[in-house]
C-alpha positions as CSV (number, residue, x, y, z in Angstrom):
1,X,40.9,156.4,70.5
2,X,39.0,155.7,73.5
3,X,38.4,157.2,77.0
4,X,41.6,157.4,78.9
5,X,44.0,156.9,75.7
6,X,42.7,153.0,74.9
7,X,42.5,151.9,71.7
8,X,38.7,150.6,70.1
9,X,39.1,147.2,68.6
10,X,36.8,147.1,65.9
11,X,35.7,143.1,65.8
12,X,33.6,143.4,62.9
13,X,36.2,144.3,61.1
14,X,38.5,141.3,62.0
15,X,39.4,139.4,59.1
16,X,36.9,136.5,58.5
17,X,39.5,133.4,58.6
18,X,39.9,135.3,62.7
19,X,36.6,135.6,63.4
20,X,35.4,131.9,62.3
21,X,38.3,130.8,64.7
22,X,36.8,132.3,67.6
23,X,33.0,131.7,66.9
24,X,33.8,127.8,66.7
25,X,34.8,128.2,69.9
26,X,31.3,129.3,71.1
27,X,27.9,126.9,71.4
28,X,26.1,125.8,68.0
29,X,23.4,127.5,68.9
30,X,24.5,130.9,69.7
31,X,26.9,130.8,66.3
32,X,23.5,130.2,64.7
33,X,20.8,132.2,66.5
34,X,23.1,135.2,68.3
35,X,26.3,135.7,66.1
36,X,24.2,136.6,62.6
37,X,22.5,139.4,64.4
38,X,25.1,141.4,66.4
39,X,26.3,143.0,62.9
40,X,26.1,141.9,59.4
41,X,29.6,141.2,58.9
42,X,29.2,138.2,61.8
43,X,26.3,137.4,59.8
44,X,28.0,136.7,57.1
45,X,31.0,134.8,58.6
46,X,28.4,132.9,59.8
47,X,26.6,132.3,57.0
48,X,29.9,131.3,54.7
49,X,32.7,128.5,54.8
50,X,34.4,130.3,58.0
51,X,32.7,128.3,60.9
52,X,31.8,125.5,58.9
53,X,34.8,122.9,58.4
54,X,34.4,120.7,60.6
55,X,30.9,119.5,61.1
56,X,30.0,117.4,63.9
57,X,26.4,116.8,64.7
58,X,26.9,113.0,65.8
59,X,25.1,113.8,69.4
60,X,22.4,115.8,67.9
61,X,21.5,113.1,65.5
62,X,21.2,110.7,68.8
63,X,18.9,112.6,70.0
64,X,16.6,113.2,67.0
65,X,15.0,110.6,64.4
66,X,13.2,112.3,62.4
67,X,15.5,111.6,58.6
68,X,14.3,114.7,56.9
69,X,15.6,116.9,59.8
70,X,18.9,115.2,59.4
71,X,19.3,116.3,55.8
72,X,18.1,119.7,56.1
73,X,20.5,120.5,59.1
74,X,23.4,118.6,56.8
75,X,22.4,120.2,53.9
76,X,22.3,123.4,55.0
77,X,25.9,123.1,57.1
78,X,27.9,121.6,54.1
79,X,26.4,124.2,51.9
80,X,28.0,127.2,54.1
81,X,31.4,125.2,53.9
82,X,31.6,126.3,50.4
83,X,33.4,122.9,49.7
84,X,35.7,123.8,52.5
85,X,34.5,120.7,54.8
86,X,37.3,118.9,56.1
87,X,36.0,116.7,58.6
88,X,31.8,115.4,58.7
89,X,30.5,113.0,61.7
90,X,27.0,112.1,62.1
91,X,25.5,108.5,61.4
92,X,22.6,107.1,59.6
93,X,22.6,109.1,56.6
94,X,19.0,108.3,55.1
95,X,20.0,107.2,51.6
96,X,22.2,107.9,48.5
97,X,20.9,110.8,47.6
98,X,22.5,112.5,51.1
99,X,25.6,110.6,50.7
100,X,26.0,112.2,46.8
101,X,24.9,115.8,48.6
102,X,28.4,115.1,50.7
103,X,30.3,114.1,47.2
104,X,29.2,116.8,45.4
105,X,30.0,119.8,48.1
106,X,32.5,118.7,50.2
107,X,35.4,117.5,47.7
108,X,38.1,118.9,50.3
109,X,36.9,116.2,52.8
110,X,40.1,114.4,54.8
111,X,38.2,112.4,57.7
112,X,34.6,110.8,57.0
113,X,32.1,109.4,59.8
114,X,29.2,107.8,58.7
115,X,28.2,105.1,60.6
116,X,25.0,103.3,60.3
117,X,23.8,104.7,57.0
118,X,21.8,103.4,54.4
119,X,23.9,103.6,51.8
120,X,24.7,101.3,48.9
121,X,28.2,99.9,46.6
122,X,26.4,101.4,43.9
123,X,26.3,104.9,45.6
124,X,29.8,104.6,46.8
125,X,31.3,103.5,43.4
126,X,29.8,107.1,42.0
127,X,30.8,109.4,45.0
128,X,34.3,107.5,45.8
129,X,35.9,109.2,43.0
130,X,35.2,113.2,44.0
131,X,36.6,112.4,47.4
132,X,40.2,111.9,46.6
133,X,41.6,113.7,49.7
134,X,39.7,111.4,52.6
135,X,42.5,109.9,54.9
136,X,40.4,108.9,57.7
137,X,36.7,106.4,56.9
138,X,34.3,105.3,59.5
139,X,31.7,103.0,57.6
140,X,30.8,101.3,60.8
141,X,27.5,99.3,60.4
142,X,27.0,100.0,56.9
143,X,24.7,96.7,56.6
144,X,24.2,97.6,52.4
145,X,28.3,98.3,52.2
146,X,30.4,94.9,50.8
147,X,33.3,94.6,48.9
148,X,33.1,96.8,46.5
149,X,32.3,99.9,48.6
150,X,35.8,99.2,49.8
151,X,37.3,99.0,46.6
152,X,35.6,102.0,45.4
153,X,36.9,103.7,48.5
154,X,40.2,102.3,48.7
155,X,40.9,102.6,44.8
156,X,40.1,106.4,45.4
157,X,41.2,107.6,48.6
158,X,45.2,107.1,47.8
159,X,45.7,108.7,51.5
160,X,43.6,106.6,53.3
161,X,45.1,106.1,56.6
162,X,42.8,105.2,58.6
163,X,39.6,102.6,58.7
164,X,36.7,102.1,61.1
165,X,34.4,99.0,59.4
166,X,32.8,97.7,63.2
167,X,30.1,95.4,63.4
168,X,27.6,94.7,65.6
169,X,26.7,90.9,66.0
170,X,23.2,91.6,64.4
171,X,24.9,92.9,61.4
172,X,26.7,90.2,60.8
173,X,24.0,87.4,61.9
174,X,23.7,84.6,59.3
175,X,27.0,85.8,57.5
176,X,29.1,82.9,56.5
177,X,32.4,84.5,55.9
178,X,33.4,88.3,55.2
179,X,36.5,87.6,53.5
180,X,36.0,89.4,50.2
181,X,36.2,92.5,52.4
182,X,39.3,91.9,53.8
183,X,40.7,91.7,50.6
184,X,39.2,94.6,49.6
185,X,40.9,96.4,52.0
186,X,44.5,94.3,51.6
187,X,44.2,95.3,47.6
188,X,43.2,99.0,47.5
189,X,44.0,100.1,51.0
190,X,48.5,99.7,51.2
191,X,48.9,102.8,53.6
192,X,46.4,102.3,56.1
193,X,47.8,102.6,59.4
194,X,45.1,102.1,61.7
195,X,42.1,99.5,61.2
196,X,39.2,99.0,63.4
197,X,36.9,95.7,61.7
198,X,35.6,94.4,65.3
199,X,33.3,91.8,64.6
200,X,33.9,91.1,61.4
201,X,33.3,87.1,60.2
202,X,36.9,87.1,59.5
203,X,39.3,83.9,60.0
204,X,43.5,84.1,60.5
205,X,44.5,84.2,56.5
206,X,42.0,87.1,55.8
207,X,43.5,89.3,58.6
208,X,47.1,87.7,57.7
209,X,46.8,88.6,53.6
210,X,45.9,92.7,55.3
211,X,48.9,92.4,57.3
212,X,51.2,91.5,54.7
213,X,49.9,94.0,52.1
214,X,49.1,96.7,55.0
215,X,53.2,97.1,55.9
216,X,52.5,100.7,57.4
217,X,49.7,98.9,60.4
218,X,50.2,99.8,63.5
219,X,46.7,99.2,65.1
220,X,44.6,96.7,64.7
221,X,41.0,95.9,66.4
222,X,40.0,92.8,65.9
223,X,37.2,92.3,68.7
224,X,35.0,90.2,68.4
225,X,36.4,88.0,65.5
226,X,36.3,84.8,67.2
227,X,37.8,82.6,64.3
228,X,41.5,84.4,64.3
229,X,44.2,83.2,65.9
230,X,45.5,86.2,68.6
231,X,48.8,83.6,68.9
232,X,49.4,84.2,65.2
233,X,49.8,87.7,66.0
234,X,51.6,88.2,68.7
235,X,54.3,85.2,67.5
236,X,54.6,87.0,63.7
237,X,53.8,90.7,64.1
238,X,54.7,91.2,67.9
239,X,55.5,95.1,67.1
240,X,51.6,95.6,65.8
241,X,49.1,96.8,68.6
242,X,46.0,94.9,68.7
243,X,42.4,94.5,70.3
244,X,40.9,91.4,70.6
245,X,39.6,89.0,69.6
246,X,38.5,88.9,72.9
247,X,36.6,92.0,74.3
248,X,37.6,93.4,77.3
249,X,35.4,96.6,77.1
250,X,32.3,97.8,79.4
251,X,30.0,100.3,79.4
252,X,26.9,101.4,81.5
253,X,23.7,101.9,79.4
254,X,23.0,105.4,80.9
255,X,25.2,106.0,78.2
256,X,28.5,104.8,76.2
257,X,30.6,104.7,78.7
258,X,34.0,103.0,77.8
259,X,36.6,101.5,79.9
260,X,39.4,100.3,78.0
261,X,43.0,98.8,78.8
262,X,43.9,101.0,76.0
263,X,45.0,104.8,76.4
264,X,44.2,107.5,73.8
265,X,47.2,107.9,71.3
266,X,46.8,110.4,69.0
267,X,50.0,110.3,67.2
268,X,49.4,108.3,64.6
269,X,47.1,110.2,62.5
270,X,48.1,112.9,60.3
271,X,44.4,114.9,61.3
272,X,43.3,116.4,64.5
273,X,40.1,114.8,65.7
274,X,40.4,116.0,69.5
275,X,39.9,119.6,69.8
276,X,36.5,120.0,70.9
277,X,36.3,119.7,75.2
278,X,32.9,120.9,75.5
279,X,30.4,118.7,76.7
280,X,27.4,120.4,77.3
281,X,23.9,120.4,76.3
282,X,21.9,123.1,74.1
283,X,18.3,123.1,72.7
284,X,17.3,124.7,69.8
285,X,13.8,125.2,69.3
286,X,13.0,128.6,70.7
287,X,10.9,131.6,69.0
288,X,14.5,133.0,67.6
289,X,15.6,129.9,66.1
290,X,13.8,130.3,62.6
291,X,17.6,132.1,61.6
292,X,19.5,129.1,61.8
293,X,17.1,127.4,58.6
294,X,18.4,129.2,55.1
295,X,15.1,128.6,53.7
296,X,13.4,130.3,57.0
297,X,11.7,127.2,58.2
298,X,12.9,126.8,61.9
299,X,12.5,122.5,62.9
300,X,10.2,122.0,66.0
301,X,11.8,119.8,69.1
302,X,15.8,120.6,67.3
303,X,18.7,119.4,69.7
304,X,22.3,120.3,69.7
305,X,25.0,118.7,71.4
306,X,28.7,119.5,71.6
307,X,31.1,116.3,73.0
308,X,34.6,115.7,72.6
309,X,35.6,112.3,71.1
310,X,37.9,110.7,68.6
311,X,38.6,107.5,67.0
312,X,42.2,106.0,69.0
313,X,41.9,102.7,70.4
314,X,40.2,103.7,73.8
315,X,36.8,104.1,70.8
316,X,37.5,101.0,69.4
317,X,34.5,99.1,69.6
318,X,33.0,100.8,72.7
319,X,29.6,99.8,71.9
320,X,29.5,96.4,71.2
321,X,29.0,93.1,74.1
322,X,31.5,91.5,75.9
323,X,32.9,88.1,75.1
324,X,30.6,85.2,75.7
């Protein structure tokens, strides 16, 4: 008991589940640098699966280019999930040998961002099959991806859901046609609900052969894929929300900054991709920081960031022009 009859609430001894709860509540930086050294049972929430499902670093990889900083710090974070992961974001991932990392250690994956990465159909064909239980794939600007990524994907992932595949116009310059990667996606992918493929060199029979194998759509973002028809839409699938092919998003180039027609609507996604408010700004770097590395090597210049985001159709394309 304590002075004047209250009760001591011992936190360390809070079951670890609890305590991961409320530590991912708290910056990246003091879960890594503070938490582990106010007793060792934080420690070693800290160090296990507990704080570590969901990992997010897109903002911090913005802000950083150096490639072999990226793998340690993603490394070292799916490693502590124990193969507990459920959600990874953070684009350009190096190579395959990152990518098969992810395969091998985070099997219980459900939502996958991995924009921008250098990865190839080969490496996908291999890792596809240990993630079974990914319902959500963003593959945005995966210039090495084709077809058969998306096979390999969608002949895998049963539970796919949802698919992000955006383009920018230099990713696709000199492409004559994309088509074999629509039907990838109409063949292997029935259940997908939502489907981003903005800029995409896709004509009206490619997008109609997804909507007539894809019965579950209900969102569809087309922007940027000047060769369909939007009256084709509207007159035979006037139920089906869709972007484009026109695009009627701006941004400032401070910083992606959208302003879309379009509202957030979460509903449609079995996952929950919203939870995280917190926009500010922490450095790593300092004197204290070599506890964050497993291996005790602390990385010069490290930034964090924290931002709230999603994929709905307000992110849709964001970050690509405006119609010409």
């Amino acid at each position: 008991m304590g002075e004047g009859g209250g009760e001591y609430r011992c936190w360390e001894e809070m079951l670890p589940d609890a305590l991961g709860l409320v530590f991912r509540n708290l910056p990246l930086r003091e879960v890594l640098t503070v938490v582990p050294r106010v007793c060792k049972s934080w420690s070693r929430v800290v160090a296990g699966p507990y704080c570590w499902q969901e990992i997010d670093i897109e903002e911090w990889r913005q802000q950083q280019g150096k490639p072999e900083q990226l793998v340690r710090m993603v490394e070292m974070l799916v490693s502590r999930s124990c193969g507990s992961c459920r959600r990874i974001s953070v684009s350009g991932l190096p190579g395959d040998p990152l990518f098969s990392f992810i395969g091998d250690h985070a099997r219980a994956l459900r939502t996958l961002e991995i924009p921008r990465s250098e990865i190839s159909d080969a490496a996908v064909e291999s890792v596809a099959p240990r993630l079974p239980n990914v319902t959500f794939l963003d593959i945005s600007s995966c210039t090495k991806l084709g077809a058969r990524a998306l096979e390999a994907f969608g002949a895998n992932c049963r539970s796919l859901v949802g698919l992000r595949r955006v383009m920018h116009p230099t990713d696709v310059a000199g492409k004559a046609c994309q088509r074999d990667e629509a039907r990838a996606i109409a063949l292997t992918m029935p259940r997908l609900r939502h489907l981003e493929m903005g800029y995409m060199v896709v004509a009206t029979d490619a997008v109609a052969d997804i909507l007539a194998r894809c019965r579950d759509l209900r969102f569809l973002d087309l922007r940027g894929c000047w060769a369909v028809d939007d009256r084709f839409l509207q007159e035979k699938h006037p139920g089906l929300r869709v972007l484009g092919p026109g695009v009627d998003d701006c941004f400032e180039n401070s910083y992606l900054e959208e302003c879309s027609d379009y509202s957030d609507d979460s509903s449609i996604y079995s996952w929950e991709l919203m939870d995280d408010d917190d926009d500010d700004y922490y450095a790593v770097g300092s004197d204290d920081d070599d506890v964050i590395w497993d291996d005790g090597q602390g990385l010069e210049n490290l930034e964090v960031r924290f931002y709230g985001g999603g994929f709905s159709e307000s992110y849709a394309g964001f970050d690509w022009p405006s119609s010409p």
